[in-house]
C-alpha positions in Angstrom: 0.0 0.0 0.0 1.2 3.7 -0.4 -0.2 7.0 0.2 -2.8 7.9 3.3 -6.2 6.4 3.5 -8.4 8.3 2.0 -11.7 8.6 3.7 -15.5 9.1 1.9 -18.6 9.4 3.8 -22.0 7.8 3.3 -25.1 8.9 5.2 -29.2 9.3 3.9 -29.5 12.6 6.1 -26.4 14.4 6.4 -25.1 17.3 4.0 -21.9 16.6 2.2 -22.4 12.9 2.4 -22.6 10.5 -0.3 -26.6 9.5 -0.2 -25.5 5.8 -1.4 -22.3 3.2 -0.8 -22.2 2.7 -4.5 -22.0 6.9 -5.2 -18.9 6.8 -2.3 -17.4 3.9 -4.1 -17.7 5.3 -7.6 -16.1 8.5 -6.4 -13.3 6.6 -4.5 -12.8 5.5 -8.3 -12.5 8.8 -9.7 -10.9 10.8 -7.3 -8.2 8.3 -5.8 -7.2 6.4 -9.4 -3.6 4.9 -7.4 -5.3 1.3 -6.2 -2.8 1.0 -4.1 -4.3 3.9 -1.5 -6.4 2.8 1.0 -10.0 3.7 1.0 -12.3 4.0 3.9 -16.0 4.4 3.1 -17.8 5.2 6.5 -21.3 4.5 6.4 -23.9 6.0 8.7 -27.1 4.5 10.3 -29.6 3.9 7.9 -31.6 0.9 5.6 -29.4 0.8 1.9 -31.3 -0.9 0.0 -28.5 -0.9 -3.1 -25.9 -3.7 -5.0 -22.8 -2.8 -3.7 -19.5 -4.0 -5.6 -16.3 -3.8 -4.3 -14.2 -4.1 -6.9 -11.0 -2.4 -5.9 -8.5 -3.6 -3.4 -7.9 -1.8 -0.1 -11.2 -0.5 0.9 -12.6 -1.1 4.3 -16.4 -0.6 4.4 -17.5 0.7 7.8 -20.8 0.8 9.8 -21.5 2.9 12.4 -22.7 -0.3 13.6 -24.1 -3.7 12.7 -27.7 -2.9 14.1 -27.9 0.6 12.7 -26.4 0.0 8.9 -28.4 -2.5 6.7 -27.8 -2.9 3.2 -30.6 -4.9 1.9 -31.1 -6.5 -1.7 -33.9 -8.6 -2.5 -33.0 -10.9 -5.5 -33.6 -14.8 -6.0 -32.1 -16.9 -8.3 -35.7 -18.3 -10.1 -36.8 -14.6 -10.8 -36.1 -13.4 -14.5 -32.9 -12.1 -15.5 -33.4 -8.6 -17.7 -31.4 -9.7 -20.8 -33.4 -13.1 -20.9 -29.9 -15.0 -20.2 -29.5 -17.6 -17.9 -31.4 -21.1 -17.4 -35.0 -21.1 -18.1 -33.8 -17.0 -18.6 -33.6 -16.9 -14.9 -31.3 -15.1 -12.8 -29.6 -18.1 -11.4 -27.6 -18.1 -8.0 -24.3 -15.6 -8.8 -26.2 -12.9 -10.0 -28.4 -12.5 -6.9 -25.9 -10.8 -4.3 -27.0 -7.4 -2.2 -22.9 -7.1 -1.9 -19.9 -8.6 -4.3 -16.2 -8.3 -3.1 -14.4 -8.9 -5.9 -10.8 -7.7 -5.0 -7.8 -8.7 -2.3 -7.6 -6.8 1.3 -11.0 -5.8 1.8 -12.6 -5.2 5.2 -16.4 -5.1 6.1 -17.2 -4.3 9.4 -20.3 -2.8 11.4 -22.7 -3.7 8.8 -25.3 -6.3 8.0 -25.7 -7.5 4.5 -29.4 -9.1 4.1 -30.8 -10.9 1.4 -34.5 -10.8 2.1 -36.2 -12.3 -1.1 -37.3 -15.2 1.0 -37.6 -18.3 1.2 -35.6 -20.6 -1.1 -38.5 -22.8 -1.7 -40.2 -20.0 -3.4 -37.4 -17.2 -4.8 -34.4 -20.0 -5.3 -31.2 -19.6 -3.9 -30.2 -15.8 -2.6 -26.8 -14.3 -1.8 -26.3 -11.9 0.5 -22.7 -11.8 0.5 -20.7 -12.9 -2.4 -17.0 -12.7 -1.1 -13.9 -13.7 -3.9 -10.7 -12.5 -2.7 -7.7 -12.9 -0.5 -6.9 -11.6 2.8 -10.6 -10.3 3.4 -12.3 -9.6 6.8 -15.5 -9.4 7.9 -15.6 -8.0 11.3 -19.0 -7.6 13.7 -21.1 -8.3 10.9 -25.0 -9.8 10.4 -25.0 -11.6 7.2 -28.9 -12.9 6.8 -30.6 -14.2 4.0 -32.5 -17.7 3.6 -30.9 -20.6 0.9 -26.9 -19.6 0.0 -26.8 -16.8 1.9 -23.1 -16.1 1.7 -20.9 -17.3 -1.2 -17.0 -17.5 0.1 -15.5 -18.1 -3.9 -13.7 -19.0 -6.0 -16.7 -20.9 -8.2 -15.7 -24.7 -8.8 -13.7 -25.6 -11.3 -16.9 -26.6 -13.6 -20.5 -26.0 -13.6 -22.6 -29.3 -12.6 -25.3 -27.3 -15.7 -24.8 -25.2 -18.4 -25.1 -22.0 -17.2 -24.8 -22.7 -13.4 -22.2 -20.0 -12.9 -23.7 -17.2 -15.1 -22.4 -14.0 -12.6 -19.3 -11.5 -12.7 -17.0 -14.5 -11.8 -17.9 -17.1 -14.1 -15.4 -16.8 -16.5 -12.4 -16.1 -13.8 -10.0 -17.7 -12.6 -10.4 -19.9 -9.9 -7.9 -18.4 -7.4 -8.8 -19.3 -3.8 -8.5 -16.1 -1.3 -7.9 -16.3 2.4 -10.8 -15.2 4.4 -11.8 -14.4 8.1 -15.2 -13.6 9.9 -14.8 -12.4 13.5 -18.0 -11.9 15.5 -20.3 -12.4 12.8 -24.2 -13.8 12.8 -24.5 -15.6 9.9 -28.1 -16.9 9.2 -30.2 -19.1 6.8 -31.3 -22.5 6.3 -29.9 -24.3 3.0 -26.0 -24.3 2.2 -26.0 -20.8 3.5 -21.9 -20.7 3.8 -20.9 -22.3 0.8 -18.0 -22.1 -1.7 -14.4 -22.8 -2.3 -12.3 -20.4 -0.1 -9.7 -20.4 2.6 -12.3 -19.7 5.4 -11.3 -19.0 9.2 -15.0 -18.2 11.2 -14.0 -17.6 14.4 -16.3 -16.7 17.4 -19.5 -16.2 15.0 -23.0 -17.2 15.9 -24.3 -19.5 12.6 -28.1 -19.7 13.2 -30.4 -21.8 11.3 -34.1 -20.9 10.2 -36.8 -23.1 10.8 -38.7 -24.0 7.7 -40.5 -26.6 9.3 -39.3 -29.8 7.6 -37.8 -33.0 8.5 -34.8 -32.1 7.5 -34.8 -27.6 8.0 -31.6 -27.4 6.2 -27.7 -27.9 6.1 -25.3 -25.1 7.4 -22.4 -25.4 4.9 -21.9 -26.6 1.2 -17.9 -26.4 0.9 -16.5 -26.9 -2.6 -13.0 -26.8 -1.5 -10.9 -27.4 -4.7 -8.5 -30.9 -4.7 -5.4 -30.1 -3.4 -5.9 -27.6 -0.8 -4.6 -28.0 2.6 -7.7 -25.8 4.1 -11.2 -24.7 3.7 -13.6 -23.8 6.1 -12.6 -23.3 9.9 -15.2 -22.5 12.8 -13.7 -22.0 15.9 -15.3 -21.1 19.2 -18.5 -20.7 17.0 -21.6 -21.3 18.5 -24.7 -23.3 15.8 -28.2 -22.2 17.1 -31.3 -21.8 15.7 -35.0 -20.3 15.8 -37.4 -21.6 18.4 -39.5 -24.2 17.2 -36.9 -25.9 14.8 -37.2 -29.2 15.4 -34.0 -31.5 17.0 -31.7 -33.2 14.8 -33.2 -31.1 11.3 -30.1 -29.4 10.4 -26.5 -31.2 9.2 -23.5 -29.3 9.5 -22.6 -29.7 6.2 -22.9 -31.5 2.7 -20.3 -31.9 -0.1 -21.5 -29.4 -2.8 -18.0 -31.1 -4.6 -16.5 -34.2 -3.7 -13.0 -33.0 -1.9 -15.1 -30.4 0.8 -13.2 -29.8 3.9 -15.1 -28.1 7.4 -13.4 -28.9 10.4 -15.0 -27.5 13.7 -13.3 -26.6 16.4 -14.1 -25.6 20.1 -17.4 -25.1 18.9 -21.4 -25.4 20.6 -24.0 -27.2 18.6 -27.4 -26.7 19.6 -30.4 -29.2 19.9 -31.1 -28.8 16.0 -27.9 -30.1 14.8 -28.3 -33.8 13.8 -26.0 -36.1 15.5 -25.2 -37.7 12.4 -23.3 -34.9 11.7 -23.5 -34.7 7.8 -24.7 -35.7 4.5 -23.3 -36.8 1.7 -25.4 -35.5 -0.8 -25.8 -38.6 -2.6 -22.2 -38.9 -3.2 -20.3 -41.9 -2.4 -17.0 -40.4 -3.7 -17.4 -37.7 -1.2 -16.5 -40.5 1.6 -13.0 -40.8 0.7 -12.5 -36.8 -1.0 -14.1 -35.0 2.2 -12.7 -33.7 5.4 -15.3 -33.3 7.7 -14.1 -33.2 11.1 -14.4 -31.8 14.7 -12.8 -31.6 17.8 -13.5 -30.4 21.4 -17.0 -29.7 20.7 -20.0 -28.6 23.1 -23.5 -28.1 23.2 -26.7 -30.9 23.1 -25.4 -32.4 19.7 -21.2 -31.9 20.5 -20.8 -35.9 21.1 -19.1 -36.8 17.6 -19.8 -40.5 18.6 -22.9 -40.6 16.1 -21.3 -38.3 13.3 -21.3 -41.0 10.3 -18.3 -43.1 9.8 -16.7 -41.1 7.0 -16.5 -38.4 9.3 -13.4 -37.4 11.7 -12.8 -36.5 15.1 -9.9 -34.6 16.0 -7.4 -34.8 19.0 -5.6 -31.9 20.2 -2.7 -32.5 18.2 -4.8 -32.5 15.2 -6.1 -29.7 15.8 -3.1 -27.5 16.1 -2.9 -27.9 12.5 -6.2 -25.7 11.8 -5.3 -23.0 14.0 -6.0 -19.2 12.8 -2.1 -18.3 12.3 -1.0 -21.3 10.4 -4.4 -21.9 8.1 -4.5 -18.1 6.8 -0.7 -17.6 6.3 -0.2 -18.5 2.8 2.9 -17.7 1.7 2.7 -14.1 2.9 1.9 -14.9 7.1 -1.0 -13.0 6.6 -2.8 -13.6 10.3 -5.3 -10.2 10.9 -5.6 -10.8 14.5 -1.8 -10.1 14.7 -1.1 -13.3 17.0 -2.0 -16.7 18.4 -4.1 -16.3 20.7 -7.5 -17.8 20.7 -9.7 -18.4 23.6 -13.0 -18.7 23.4 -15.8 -19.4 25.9 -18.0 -21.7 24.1 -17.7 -24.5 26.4 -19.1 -22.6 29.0 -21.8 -21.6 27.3 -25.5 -22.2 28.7 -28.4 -24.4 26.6 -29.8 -21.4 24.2 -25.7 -21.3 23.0 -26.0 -17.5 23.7 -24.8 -16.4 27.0 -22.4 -18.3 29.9 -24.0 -20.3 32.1 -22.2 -18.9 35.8 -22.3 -21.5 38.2 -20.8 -18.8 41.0 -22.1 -15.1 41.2 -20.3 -12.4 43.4 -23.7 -10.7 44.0 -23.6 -8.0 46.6 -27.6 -8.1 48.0 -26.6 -10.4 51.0 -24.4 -7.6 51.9 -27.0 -5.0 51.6 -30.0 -7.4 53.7 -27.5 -7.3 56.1 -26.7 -3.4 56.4 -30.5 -3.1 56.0 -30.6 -5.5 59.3 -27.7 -3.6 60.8 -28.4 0.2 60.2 -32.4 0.2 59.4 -35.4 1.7 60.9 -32.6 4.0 63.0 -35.7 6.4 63.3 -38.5 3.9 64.6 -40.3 4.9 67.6 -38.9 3.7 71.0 -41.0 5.7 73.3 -43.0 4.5 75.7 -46.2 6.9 76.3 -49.0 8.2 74.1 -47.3 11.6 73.9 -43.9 10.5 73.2 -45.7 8.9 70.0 -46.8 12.1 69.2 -43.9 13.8 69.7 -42.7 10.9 67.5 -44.7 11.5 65.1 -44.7 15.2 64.6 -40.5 14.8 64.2 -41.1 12.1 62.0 -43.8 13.3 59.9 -41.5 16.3 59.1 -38.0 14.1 58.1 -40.3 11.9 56.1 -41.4 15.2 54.3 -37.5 16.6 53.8 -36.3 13.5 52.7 -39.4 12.9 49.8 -38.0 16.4 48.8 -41.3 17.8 49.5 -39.6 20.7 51.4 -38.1 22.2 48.0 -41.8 21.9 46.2 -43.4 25.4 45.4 -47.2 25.6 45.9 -48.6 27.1 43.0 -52.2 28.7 42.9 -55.3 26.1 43.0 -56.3 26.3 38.8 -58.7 23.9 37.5 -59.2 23.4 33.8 -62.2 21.3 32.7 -60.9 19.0 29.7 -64.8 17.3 29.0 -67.6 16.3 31.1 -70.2 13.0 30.3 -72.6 11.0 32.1 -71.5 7.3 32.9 -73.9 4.0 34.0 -75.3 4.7 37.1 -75.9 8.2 37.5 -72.7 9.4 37.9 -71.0 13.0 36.0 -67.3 12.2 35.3 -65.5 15.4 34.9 -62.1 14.9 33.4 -59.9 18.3 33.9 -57.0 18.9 35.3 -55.1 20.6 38.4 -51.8 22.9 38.4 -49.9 21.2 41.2 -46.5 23.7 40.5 -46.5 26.5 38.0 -47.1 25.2 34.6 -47.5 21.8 35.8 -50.9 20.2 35.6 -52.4 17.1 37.1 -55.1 15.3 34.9 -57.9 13.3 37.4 -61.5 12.1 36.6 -63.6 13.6 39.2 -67.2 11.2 39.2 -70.3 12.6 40.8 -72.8 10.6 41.7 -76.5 12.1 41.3 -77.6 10.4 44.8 -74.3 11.2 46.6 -73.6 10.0 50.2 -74.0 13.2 52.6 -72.8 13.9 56.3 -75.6 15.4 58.8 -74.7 19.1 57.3 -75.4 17.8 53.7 -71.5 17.8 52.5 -70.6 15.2 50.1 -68.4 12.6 51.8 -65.3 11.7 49.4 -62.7 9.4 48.3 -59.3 10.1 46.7 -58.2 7.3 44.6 -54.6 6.8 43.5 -54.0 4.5 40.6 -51.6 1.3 40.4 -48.7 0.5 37.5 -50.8 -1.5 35.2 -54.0 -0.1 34.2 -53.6 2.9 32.0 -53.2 5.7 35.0 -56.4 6.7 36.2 -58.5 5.4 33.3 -58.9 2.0 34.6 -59.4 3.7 38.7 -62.1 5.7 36.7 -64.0 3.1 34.6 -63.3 4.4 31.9 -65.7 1.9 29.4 -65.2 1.1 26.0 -61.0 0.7 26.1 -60.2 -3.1 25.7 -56.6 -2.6 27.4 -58.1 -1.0 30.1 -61.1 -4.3 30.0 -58.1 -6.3 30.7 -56.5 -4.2 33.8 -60.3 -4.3 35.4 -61.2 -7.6 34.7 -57.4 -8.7 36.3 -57.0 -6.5 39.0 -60.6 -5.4 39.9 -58.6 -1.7 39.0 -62.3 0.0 38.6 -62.4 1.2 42.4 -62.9 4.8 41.5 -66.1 4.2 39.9 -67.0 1.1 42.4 -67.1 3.8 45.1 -68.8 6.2 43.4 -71.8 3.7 42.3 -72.0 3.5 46.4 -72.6 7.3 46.3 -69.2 8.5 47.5 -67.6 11.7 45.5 -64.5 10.1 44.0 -61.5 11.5 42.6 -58.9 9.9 40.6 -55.3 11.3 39.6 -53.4 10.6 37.2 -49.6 9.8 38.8 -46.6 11.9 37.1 -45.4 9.6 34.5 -48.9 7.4 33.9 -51.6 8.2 31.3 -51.8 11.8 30.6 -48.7 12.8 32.0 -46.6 9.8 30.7 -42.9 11.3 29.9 -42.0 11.2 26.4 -40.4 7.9 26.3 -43.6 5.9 27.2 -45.3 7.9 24.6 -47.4 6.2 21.7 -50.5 3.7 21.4 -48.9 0.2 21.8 -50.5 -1.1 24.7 -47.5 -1.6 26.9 -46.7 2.3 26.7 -50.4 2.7 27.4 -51.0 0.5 30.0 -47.5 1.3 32.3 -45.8 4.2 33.5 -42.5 6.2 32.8 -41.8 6.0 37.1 -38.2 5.0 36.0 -37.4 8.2 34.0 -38.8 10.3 36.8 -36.6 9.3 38.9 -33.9 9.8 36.8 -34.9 13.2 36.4 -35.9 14.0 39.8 -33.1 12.2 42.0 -30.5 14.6 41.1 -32.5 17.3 41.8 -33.2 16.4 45.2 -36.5 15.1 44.9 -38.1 11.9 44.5 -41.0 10.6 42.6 -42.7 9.3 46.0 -42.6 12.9 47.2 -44.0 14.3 44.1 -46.9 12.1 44.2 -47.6 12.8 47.5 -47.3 16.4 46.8 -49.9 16.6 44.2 -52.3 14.6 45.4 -51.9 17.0 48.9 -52.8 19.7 46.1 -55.7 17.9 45.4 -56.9 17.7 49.0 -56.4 22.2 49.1 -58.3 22.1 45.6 -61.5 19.8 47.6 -61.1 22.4 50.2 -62.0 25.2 48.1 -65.0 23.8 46.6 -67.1 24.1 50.0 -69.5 21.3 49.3 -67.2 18.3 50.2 -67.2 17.0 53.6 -63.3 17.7 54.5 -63.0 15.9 58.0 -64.3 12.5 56.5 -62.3 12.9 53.8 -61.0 9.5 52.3 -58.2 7.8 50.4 -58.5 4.2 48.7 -56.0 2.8 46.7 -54.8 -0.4 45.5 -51.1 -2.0 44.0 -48.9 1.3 43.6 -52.1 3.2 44.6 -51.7 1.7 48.0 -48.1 3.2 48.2 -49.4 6.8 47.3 -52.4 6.3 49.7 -50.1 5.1 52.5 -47.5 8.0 51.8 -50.7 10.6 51.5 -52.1 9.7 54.5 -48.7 9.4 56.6 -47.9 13.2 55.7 -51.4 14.8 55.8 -54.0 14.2 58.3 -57.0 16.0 56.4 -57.2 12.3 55.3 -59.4 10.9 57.7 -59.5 7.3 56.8 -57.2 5.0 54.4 -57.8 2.1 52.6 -54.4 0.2 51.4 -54.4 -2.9 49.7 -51.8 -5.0 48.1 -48.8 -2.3 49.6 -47.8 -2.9 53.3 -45.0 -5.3 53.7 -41.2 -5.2 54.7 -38.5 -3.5 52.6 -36.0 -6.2 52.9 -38.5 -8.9 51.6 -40.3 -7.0 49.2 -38.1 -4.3 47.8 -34.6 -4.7 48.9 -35.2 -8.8 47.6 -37.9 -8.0 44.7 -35.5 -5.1 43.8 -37.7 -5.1 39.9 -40.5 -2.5 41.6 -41.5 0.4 40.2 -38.8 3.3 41.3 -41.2 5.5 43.1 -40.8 2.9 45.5 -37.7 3.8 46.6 -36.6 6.9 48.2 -33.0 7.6 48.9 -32.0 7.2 52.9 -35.5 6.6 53.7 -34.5 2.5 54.3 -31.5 3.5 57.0 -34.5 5.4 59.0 -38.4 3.6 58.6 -40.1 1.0 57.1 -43.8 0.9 56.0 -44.6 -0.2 59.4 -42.9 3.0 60.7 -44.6 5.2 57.6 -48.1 3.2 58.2 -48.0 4.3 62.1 -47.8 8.1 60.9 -51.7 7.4 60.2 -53.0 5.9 63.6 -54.9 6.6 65.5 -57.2 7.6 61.9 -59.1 4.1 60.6 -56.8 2.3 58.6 -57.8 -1.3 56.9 -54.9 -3.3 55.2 -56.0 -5.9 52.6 -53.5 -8.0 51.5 -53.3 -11.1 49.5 -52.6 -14.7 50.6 -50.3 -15.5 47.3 -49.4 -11.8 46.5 -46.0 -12.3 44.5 -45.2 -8.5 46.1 -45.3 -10.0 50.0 -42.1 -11.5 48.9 -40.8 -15.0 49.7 -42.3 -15.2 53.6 -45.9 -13.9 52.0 -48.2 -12.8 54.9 -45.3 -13.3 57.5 -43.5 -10.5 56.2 -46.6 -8.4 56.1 -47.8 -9.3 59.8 -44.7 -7.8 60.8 -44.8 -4.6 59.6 -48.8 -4.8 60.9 -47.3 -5.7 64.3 -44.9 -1.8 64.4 -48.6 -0.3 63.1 -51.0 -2.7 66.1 -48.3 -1.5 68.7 -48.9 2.6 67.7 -52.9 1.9 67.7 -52.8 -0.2 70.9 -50.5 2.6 72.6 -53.0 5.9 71.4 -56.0 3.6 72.8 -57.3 2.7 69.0 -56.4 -0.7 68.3 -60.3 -1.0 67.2 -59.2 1.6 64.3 -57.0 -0.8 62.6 -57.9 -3.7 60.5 -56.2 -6.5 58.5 -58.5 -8.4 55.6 -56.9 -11.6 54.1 -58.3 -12.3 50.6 -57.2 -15.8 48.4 -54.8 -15.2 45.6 -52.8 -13.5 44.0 -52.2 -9.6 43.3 -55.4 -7.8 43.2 -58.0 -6.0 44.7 -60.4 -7.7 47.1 -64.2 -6.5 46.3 -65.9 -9.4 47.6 -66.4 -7.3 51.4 -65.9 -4.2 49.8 -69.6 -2.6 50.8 -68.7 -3.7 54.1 -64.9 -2.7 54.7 -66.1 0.8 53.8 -69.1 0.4 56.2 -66.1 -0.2 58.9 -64.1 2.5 57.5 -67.0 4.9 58.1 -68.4 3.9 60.9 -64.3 4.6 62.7 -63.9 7.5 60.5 -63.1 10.5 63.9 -65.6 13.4 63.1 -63.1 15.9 65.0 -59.7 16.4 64.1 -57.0 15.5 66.9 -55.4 19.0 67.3 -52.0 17.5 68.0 -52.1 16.0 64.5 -50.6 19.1 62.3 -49.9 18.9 58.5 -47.2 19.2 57.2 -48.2 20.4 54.1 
């Protein structure tokens, strides 16, 4: 080589850029003439659907990366060739590629090279990558296609039919090139590495496609001329395939000529491969011509002990002879690793043949249980009288509002703005509007009126606040809201409809939307698919709110406080029986509500009262507005739960409720035994109540008439005057 690598762009977007890989390549020909410079052609992320020929030496062709650059071609050998040559005037096999390298010390990396005609059955054979020259690499590619997806030339000597060969190689000589694939997928079903070249695959994936046969396909089809000491190598390479394909469908290999050579090497075959190995493809010659051979193999089908007789298995003496430095030296010592080392992992690897299987992990949670243990609840109450709890609590009550971050919030004028207003089943006016919680940001909630509502004995509407869980749609599903199959789903699996369940019993009911849930989803879980629809964005807003000091818990708690000053305004709702029902991750934001404010009067949690360690330290896969920095090293729920007494507070949990942890009910009748000891000590025990309902996650309605009858009938008319807000 001489002279400095010149370099040409390639991007659909940017300015300056060449808009295709062939105009880059074209200009690489006109503006550096001297072969002998290298060429880089970087390609940016984008779908190329182009031929691409590489027809000069010393160009590497470079993706930003393999997932982001696609160049995709779509030809099959039995469509019809323009000119009308070919057999049957078909295209036939070597005129089909999406890219050609026709030229010595070429490099592809960061790309995949598809071939997505089809299936072979249908569109014949299909190359994706036709490779013909020496000392190429294919780095970190995806090379995809279905029947002969790549081609690794030269051509056999002779075509088996007239006209077999008809492609830009078919009259060339047959000069075998030295050629290496590092950490390449290569995928397809029939012969889909085949050819004659000096082939080192080392740590590739080669997955086959299920095209539900007896036999789904064979991975190679070498045609390794007489005479050669080499042709294809896979080492560390691990053979898997689509789910569904059936065991023992796929050989490795079949003779496409007689003197083939594949040796595999520290190599994991999946379930597919048969243990037969190969097929001779109807060609007794092939038994004495062909090197087929393995050694040190892995995997469900790595016993060689079946492969047929004709077959080889290598010690490790033999196998030295295949290694990457001495099969691709030639007479040159070309080696493009630059050395001999070669470890790979696939003996380790686990049954899908993708990832490790670790037998020890160095896991840090025991570790953290056990500084949880050692340094947790450090706030917890230890007095021993009535007003040392309240004392307690006041203190308490105020650190649990610094560290939510609630202390940094700015209250921003009560605003309502009316979105629409209809009449549901039953009765009932559901207002949808929304709320400015901070200045210029708004809170969306379904407010339902029933026309019958429940009154106290000065006519004021008594009232429920409803926080939503994580899976049904924000406050859609808390709402009702009919007509929405997703949000069907979440009701009919949860019983999520508790909003509209109250208000059918004549209760006022109001239901938020949570930041990050329906309305107010961030921009991430944005869009229609039902997942984004159904869940929350709770991760992002922490991400966003942590560094600032605040905490998605505390946020919650502080808009849905707003929402208690915007009842207050309104003069017709019964503020000192004011309620709060939720369920899931509404029972968190009722818990945390009802903890800091003491307007609420009465609290319904279910399915969210349980140990950290257990249930969040443990189940660690929560939603993140469950964890609040520091808050662990000073209270658990217990502690948080006792901020309520001596107001009613019913717990319903579930007997198989996944989120109870691994000691289920024990680990909730724990934390109930901190919250029994605070309503036992202020003279309330009778204010507390625990309902057990069968299963799993979900609300419990069987009783529910009746646990609000109890939460009523316990509900304290005057407020305790040592019970200050803190908001």
């Amino acid at each position: 080589m001489s002279g400095k690598e010149q370099l040409f762009e390639v991007s659909l977007e940017r300015e300056g850029a060449y808009r295709s890989i062939s105009a880059a390549l074209e200009a690489a020909e006109r503006c550096v003439p001297d072969a002998t410079v290298p060429v880089r052609v970087l390609v940016a992320p984008g779908e190329y659907r182009e031929r691409v020929e590489i027809r000069r030496p010393h160009v590497t062709l470079e993706g930003e990366t393999a997932d982001s650059v696609r160049i995709v071609g779509g030809l099959g050998a039995k469509m019809p060739s323009e000119d009308g040559s070919g057999q049957d005037e078909r295209l036939g096999t070597f005129r089909t590629y999406t890219v050609l390298v026709d030229a010595d010390d070429v490099t592809l990396a960061g790309l995949t090279i598809e071939n997505n005609a089809g299936d072979g059955r249908e569109v014949g054979q299909a190359i994706a990558l036709y490779a013909d020259g020496d000392r190429l690499v294919v780095d970190a590619c995806c090379i995809k296609g279905h029947q002969d997806t790549l081609f690794l030339g030269p051509l056999p000597p002779r075509e088996a039919k007239p006209g077999g060969f008809i492609g830009p190689k078919q009259f060339a000589p047959r000069r075998v090139g030295r050629q290496y694939f590092r950490r390449c997928r290569i995928e397809g079903d029939v012969d889909f590495i085949f050819g004659g070249a000096r082939a080192y695959f080392e740590g590739c994936e080669i997955r086959s496609l299920n095209r539900d046969m007896d036999v789904n396909g064979y991975v190679t089809a070498a045609s390794t001329p007489q005479g050669e000491p080499y042709g294809f190598v896979f080492h560390g390479c691990s053979f898997t395939a689509d789910e569904g394909i059936a065991p023992g469908s796929v050989y490795l290999g079949r003779p496409w000529r007689e003197w083939a050579q594949t040796v595999l090497l520290e190599c994991w075959l999946g379930p597919h491969i048969s243990l037969e190995g190969w097929w001779d493809w109807n060609k007794p010659a092939a038994h004495d011509g062909t090197l087929y051979a393995g050694g040190a193999l892995f995997g469900p089908a790595g016993d060689t002990a079946a492969w047929v007789p004709w077959a080889h298995c290598l010690t490790g003496q033999d196998s030295e002879r295949y290694a990457r430095d001495r099969m691709l030296a030639g007479t040159d010592g070309w080696d493009p690793e630059g050395g001999d080392g070669d470890a790979v992992e696939t003996a380790g690897l686990s049954a899908n043949g993708r990832t490790v299987h670790i037998e020890t992990y160095y896991e840090d949670e025991p570790a953290l249980r056990a500084r949880l243990k050692r340094e947790g609840r450090s706030a917890a109450f230890t007095g021993k009288t009535p007003t040392d709890f309240e004392a307690w609590k006041a203190a308490t009550r105020t650190r649990l509002y610094d560290i939510l971050g609630l202390s940094l919030m700015d209250r921003a004028p009560i605003e309502i703005r009316e979105l629409n207003r209809v009449r549901v089943a039953g009765s009932i006016v559901r207002t949808h509007a929304v709320l400015q919680v901070e200045h210029d940001v708004w809170m969306p909630f379904y407010l339902l009126e029933p026309s019958r509502p429940k009154l106290d004995e000065r006519g004021l509407k008594r009232c429920y606040i409803c926080p939503h869980g994580h899976q049904g749609a924000g406050a859609a599903s808390i709402a009702g809201v009919a007509g929405v199959p997703a949000v069907d789903d979440a009701v009919r699996k949860f019983n999520y409809d508790y909003g509209l369940r109250l208000a059918r019993m004549g209760y006022v009911t109001v239901c938020p939307d949570a930041r990050g849930w329906g309305y107010r989803r961030d921009w991430k879980g944005q869009g229609d698919d039902e997942n984004s629809y159904l869940r929350g964005t709770c991760l992002n807003q922490a991400r966003m709110a942590e560094p600032l000091g605040l905490t998605v818990a505390g946020l919650n708690a502080w808009d849905n406080m707003r929402l208690i000053d915007y009842l207050e305004t309104r003069g017709d709702i019964a503020m000192d029986d004011l309620g709060c029902f939720g369920f899931s991750g509404g029972g968190y934001m009722t818990l945390y509500l009802a903890a800091l404010d003491p307007r609420v009067r009465k609290a319904f949690v279910s399915g969210y009262l349980y140990g950290v360690d257990d249930s969040l330290l443990h189940l660690n896969g929560n939603c993140s507005c469950n964890y609040v920095p520091g808050l662990w090293r000073l209270l658990d729920m217990g502690d948080i739960a006792s901020l309520i007494a001596p107001r009613p507070l019913l717990v319903q949990s579930c007997e198989k409720d996944h989120l109870n942890g691994a000691r289920g009910l024990a680990n909730v009748d724990e934390q109930l035994d901190i919250v029994r000891d605070a309503y036992a000590l202020l003279g309330k025990a009778d204010n507390l109540s625990h309902e057990v309902c069968p299963g799993g996650h979900h609300l419990g309605v069987t009783h529910l008439a009746d646990d609000i009858a109890w939460l009523d009938a316990h509900a304290l008319v005057d407020a305790n005057a040592q019970d200050g807000a803190c908001a």
